[in-house]
C-alpha positions, 0 to 999 in steps of 0.5 A: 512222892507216893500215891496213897489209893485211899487219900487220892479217894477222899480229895478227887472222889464224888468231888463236883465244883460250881462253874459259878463259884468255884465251891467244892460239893461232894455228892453222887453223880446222879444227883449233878446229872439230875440237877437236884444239887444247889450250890450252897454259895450261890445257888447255881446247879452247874457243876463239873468234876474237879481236876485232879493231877492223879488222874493226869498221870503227874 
């Protein structure tokens, strides 16, 4: 299978994920370091970066 730079940008990039919920937000990263970002399923503000199998090479 052939990875496309671009669509691997739009699924993976500035892409964060509730540790509550699950939901997937897309903003800076700034703003998740900050803490200004609310989930807007459950209003949580703990996120983390969403696993992609591009980054881990398979």
């Amino acid at each position: 299978m052939v990875k496309f730079e671009a669509a691997i940008g739009r699924l993976f990039k500035r892409v964060f994920v509730c540790r509550n919920c699950k939901t997937k937000i897309r903003t800076d990263s700034i703003r998740i370091i900050a803490k200004s970002v609310k989930c807007r399923k459950c209003g949580g503000k703990d996120f983390r970066v969403i696993k992609s199998k591009a980054k881990a090479g398979a």
